[in-house]
MMTF fields as JSON, N, C-alpha, C and O atoms, coordinates in Angstrom:
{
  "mmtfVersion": "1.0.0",
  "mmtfProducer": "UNKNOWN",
  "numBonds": 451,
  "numAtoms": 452,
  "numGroups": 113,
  "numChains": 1,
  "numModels": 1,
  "chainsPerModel": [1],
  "groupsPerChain": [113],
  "chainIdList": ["A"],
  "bondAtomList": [4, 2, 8, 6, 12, 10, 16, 14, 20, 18, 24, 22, 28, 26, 32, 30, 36, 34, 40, 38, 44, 42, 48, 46, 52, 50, 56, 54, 60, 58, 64, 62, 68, 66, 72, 70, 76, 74, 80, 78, 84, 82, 88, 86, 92, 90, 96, 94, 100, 98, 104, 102, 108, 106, 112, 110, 116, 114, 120, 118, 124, 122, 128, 126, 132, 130, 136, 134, 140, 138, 144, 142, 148, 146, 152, 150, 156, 154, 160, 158, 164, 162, 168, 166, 172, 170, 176, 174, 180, 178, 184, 182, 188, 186, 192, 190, 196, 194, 200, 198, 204, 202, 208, 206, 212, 210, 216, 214, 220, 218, 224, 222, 228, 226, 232, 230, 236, 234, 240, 238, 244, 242, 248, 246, 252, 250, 256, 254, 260, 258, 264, 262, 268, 266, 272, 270, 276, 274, 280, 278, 284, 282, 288, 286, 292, 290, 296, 294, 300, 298, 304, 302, 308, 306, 312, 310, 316, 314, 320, 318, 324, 322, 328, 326, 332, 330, 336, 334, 340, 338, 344, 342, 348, 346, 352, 350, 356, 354, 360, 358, 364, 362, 368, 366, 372, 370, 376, 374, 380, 378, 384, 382, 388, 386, 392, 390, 396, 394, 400, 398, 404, 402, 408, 406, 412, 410, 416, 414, 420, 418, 424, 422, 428, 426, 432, 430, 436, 434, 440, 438, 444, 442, 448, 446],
  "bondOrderList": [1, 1, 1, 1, 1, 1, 1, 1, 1, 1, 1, 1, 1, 1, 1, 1, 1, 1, 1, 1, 1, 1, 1, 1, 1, 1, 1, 1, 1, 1, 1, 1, 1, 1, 1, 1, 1, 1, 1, 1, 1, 1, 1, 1, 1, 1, 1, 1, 1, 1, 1, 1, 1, 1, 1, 1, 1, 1, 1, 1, 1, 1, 1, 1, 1, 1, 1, 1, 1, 1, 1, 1, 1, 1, 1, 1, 1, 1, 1, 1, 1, 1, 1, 1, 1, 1, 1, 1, 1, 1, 1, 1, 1, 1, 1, 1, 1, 1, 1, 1, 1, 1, 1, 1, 1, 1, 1, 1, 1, 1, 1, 1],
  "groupList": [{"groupName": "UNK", "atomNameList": ["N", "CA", "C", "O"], "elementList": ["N", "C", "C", "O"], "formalChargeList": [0, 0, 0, 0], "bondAtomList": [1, 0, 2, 1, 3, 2], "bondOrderList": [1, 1, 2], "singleLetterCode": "X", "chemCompType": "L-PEPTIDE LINKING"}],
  "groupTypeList": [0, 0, 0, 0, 0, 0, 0, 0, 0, 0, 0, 0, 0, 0, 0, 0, 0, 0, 0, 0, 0, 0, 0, 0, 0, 0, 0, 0, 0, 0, 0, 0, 0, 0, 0, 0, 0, 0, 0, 0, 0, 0, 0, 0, 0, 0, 0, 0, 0, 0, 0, 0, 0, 0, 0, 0, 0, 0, 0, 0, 0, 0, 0, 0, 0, 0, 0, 0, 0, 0, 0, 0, 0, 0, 0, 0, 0, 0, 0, 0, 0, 0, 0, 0, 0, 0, 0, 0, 0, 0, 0, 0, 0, 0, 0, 0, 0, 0, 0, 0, 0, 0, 0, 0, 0, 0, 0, 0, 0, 0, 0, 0, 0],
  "groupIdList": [1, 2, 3, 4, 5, 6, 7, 8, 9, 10, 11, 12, 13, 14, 15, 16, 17, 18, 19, 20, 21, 22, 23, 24, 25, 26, 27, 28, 29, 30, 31, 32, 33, 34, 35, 36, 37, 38, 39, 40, 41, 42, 43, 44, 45, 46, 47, 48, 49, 50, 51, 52, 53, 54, 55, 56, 57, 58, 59, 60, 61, 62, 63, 64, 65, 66, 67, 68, 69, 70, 71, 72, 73, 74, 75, 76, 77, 78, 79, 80, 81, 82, 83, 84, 85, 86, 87, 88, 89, 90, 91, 92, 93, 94, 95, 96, 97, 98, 99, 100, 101, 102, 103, 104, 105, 106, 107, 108, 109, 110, 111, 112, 113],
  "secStructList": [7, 7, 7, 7, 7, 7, 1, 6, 6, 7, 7, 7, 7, 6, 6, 6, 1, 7, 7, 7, 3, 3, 7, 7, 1, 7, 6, 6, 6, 2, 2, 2, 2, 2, 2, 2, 6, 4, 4, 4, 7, 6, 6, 7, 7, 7, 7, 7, 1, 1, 7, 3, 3, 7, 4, 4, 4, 1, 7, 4, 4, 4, 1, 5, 7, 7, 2, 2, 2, 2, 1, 7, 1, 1, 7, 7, 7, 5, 7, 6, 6, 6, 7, 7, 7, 7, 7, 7, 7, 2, 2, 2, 2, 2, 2, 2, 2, 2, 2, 2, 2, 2, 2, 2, 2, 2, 6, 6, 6, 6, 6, 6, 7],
  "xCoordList": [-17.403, -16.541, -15.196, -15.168, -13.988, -12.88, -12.444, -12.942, -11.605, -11.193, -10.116, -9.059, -10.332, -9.409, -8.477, -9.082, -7.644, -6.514, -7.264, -7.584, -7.416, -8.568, -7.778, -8.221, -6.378, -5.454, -5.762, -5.614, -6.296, -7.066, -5.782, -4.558, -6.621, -5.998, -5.023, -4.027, -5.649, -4.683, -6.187, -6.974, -6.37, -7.488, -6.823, -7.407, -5.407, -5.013, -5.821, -6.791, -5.853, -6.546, -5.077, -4.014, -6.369, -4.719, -4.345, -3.66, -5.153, -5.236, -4.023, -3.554, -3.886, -2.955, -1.3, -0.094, -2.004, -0.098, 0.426, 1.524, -0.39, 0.231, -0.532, -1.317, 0.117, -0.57, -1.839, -2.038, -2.848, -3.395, -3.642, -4.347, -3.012, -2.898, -3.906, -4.48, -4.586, -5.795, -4.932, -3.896, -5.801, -5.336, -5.098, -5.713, -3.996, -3.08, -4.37, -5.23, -4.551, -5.305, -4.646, -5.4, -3.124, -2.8, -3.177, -2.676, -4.148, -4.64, -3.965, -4.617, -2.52, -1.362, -0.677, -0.168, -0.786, -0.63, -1.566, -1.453, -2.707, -4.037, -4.372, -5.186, -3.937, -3.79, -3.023, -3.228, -2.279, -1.112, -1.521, -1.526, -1.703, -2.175, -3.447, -3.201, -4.368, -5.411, -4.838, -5.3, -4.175, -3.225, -2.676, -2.578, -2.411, -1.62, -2.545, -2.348, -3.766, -5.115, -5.185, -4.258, -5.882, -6.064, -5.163, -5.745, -4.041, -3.548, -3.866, -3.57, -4.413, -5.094, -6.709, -7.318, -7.027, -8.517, -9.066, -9.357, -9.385, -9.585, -10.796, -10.443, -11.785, -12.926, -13.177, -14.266, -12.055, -12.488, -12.465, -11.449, -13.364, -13.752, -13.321, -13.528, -12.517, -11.366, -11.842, -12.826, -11.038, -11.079, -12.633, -13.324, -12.801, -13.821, -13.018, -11.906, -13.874, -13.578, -12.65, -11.709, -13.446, -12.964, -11.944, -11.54, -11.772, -10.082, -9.004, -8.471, -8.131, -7.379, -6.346, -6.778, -4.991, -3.687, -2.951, -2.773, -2.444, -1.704, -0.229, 0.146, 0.625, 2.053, 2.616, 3.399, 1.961, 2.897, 3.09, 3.751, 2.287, 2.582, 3.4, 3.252, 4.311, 5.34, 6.364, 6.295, 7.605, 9.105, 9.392, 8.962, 10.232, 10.563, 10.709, 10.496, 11.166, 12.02, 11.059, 11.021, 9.611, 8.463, 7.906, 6.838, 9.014, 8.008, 8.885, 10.073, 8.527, 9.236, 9.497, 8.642, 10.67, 11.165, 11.85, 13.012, 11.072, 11.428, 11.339, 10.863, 11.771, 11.692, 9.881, 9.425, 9.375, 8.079, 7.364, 6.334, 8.083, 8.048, 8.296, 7.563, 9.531, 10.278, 10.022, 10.43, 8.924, 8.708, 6.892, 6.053, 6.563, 5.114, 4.929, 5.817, 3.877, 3.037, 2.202, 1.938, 1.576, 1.01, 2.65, 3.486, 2.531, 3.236, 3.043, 3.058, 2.772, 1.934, 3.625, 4.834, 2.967, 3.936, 3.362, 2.19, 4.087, 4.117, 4.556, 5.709, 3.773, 4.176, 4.757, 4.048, 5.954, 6.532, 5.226, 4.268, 5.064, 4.342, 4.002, 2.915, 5.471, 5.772, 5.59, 5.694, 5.314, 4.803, 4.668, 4.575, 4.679, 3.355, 4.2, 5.32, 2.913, 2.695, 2.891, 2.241, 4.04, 4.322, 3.425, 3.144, 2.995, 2.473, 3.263, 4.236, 3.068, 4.193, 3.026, 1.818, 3.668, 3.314, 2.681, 3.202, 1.461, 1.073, 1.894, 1.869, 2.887, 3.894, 4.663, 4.684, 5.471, 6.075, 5.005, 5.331, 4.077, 3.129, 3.37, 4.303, 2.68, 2.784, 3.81, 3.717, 5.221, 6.168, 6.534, 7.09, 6.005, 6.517, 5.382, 5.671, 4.052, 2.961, 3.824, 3.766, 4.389, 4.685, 6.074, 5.815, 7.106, 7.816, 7.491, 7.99, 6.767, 6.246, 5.512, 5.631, 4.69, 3.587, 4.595, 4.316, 6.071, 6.64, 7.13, 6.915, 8.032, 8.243, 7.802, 8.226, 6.774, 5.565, 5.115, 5.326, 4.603, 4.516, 5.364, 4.863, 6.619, 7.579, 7.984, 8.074, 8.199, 8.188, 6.968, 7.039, 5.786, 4.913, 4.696, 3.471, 5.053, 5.632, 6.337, 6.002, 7.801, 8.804, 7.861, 7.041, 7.605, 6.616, 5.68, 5.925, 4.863, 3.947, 5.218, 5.628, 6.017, 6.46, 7.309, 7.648],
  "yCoordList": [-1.535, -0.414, -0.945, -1.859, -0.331, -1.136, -0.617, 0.471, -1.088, -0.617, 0.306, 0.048, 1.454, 2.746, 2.785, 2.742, 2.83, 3.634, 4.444, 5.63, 3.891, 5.115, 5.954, 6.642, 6.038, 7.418, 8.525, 8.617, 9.675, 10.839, 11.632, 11.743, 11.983, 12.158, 11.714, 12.19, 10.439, 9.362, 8.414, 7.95, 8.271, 7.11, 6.438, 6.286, 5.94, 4.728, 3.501, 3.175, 3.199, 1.527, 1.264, 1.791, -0.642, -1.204, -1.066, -1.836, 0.343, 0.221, 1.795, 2.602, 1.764, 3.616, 2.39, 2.625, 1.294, 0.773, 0.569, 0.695, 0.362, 0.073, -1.581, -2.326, -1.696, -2.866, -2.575, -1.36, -3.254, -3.103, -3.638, -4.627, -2.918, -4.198, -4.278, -3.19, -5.393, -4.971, -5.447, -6.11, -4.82, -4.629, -5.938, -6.981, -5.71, -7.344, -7.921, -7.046, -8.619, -9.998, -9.345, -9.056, -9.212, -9.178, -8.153, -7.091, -8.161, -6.936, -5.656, -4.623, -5.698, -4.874, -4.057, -2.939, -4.867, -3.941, -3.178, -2.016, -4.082, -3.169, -2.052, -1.189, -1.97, -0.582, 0.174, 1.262, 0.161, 0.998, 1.19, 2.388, 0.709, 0.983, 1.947, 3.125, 1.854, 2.536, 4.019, 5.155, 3.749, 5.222, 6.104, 7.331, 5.395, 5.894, 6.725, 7.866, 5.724, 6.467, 7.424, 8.187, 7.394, 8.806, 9.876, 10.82, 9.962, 11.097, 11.843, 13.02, 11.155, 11.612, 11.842, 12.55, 11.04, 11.403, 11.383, 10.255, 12.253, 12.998, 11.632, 10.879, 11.623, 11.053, 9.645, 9.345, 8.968, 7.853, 6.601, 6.506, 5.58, 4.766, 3.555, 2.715, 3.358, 2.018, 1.224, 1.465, 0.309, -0.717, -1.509, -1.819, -1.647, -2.665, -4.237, -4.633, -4.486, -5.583, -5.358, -5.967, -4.094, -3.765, -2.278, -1.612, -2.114, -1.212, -1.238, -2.037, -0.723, -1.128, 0.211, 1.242, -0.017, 0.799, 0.596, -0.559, 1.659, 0.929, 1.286, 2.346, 0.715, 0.673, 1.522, 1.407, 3.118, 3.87, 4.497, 5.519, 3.631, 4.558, 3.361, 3.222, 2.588, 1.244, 1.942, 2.809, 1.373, 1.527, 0.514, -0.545, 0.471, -0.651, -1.843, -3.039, -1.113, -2.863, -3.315, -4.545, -2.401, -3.832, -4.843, -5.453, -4.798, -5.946, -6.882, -6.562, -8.159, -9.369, -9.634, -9.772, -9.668, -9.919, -11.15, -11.222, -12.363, -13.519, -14.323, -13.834, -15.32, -16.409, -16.378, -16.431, -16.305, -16.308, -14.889, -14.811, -13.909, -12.302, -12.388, -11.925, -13.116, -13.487, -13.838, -13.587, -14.694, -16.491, -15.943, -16.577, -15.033, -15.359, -14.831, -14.256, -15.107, -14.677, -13.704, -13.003, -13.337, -11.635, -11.084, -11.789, -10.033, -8.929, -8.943, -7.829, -10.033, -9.117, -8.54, -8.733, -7.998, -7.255, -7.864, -7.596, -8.771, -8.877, -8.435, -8.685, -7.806, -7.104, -7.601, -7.422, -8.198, -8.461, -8.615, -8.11, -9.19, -9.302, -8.133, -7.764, -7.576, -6.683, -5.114, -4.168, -4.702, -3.854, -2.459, -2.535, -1.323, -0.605, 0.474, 0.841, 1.072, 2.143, 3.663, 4.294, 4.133, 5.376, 6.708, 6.615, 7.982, 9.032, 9.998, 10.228, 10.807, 11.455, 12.783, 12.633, 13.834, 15.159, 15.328, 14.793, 15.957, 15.852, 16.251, 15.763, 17.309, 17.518, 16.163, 15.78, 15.338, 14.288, 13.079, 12.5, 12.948, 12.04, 12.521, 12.026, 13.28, 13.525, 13.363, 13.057, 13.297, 13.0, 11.256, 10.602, 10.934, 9.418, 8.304, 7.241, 8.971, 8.126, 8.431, 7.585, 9.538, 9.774, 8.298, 7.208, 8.418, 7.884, 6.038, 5.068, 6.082, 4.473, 4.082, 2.904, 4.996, 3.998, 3.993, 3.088, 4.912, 4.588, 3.746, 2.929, 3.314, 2.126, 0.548, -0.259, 0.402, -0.442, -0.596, -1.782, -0.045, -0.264, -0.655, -1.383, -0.274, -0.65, -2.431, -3.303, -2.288, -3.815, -4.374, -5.46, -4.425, -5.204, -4.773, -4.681, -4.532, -4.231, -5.503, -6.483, -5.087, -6.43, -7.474, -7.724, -8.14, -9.22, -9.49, -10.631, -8.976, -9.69, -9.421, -10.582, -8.824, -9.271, -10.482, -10.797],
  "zCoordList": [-7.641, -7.371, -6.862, -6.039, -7.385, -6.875, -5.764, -5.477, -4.982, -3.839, -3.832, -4.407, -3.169, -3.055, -1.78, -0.709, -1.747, -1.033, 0.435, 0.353, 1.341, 2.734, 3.357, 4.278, 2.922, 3.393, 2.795, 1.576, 3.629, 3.273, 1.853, 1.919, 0.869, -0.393, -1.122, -1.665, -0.993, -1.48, -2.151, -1.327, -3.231, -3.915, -5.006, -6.079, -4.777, -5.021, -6.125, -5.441, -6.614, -6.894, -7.842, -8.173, -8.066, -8.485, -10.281, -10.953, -10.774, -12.127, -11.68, -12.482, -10.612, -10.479, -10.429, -10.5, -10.296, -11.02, -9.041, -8.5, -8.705, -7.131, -6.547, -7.133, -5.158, -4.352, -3.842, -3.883, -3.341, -2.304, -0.802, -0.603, 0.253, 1.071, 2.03, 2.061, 3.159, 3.749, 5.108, 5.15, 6.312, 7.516, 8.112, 7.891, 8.998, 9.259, 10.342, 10.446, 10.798, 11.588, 13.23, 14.16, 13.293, 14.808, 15.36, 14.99, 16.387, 17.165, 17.456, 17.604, 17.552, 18.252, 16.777, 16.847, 15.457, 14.462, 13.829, 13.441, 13.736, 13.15, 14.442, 14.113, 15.635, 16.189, 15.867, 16.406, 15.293, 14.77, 13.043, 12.759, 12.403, 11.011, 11.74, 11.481, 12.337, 12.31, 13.151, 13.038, 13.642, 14.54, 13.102, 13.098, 12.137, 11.084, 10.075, 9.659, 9.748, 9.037, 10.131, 10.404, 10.523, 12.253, 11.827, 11.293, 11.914, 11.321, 10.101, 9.892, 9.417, 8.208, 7.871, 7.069, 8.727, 9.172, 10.122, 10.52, 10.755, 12.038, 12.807, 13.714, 12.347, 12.898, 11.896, 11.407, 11.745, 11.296, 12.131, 12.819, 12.248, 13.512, 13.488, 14.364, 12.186, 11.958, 10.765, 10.065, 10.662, 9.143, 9.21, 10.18, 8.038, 7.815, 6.828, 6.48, 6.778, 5.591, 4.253, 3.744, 3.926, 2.657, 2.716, 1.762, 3.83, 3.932, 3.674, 4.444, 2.854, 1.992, 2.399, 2.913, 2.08, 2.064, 0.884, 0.496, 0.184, -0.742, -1.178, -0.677, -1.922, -1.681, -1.081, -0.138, -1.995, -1.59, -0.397, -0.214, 0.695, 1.958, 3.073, 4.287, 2.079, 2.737, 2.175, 1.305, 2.898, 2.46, 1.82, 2.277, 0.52, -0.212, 0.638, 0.439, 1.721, 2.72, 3.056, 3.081, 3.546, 4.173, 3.056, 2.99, 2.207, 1.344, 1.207, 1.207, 1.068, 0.691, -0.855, -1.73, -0.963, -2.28, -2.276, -2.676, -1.754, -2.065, -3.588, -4.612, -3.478, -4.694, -5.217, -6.36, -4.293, -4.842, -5.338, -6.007, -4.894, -5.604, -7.499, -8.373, -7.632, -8.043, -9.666, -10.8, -8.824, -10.064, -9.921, -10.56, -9.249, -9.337, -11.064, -11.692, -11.482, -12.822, -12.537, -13.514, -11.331, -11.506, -10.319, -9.753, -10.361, -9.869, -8.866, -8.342, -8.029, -6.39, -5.478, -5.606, -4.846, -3.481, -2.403, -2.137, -1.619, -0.41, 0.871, 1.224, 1.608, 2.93, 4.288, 5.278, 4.445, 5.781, 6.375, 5.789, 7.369, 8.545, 9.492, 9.936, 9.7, 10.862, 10.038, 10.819, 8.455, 8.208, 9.25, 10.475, 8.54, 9.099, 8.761, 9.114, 7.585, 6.74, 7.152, 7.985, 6.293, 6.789, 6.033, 4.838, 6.868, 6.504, 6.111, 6.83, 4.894, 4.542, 4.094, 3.913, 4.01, 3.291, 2.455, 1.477, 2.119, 0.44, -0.403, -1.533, -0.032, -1.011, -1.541, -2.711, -0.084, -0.268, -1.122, -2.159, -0.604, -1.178, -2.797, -3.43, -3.268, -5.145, -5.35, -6.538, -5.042, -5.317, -5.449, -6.331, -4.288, -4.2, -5.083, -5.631, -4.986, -5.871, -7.76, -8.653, -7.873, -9.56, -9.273, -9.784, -8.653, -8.733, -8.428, -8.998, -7.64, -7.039, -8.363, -8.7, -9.244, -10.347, -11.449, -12.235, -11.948, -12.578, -12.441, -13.336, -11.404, -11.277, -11.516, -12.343, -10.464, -10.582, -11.912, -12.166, -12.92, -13.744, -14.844, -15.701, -14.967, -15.473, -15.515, -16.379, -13.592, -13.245, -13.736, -13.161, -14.452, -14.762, -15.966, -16.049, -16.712, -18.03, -18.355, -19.021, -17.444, -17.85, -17.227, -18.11, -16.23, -16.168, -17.451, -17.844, -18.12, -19.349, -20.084, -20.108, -20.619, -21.892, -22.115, -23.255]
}
């Protein structure tokens, strides 16, 4: 089963043309990513292993668009360090997932050809 997106109405994977990112290591941000799910799901008791976020709930800027963004051969998106994923509207959300997988996909479009 692939891994989904755990922001409540949001099931994401990486065939919807997005990243997937999993919860940072530093104690003081993965409290704050999990403050962020919480708003979206009332009674959820935090990340596991396989918890996952995905692009569209970052601002273009938390990602690194270095030389190695750049030159890599898959598409990945890399997330700044200092990250941390914004909650938006379901209205705003359907809006920004149509516009984020056009994109995204586009950019990996031009990548294989």
């Amino acid at each position: 089963m692939p891994a989904r997106c755990i922001i409540a109405g949001c099931s994401n994977t990486t065939k919807d043309c997005v990243s997937l990112h999993v919860f940072p290591k530093d104690d003081n941000l993965q409290r704050i990513w999990t403050s962020k799910v919480k708003l979206t799901r009332g009674n959820w008791k935090g990340p596991s292993d396989m918890s996952v976020i995905c692009s569209t709930h970052f601002e273009d800027s938390d990602f690194d668009h270095g030389l190695y963004s750049l030159f890599s051969f898959k598409k990945l998106r890399r997330l700044k360090p200092d990250a941390v994923p914004i909650i938006k509207s379901n209205v705003e959300l359907t809006q920004v997932f149509a516009i984020q997988k056009i994109r995204i996909c586009k950019d990996m479009e031009y990548w294989l050809i």
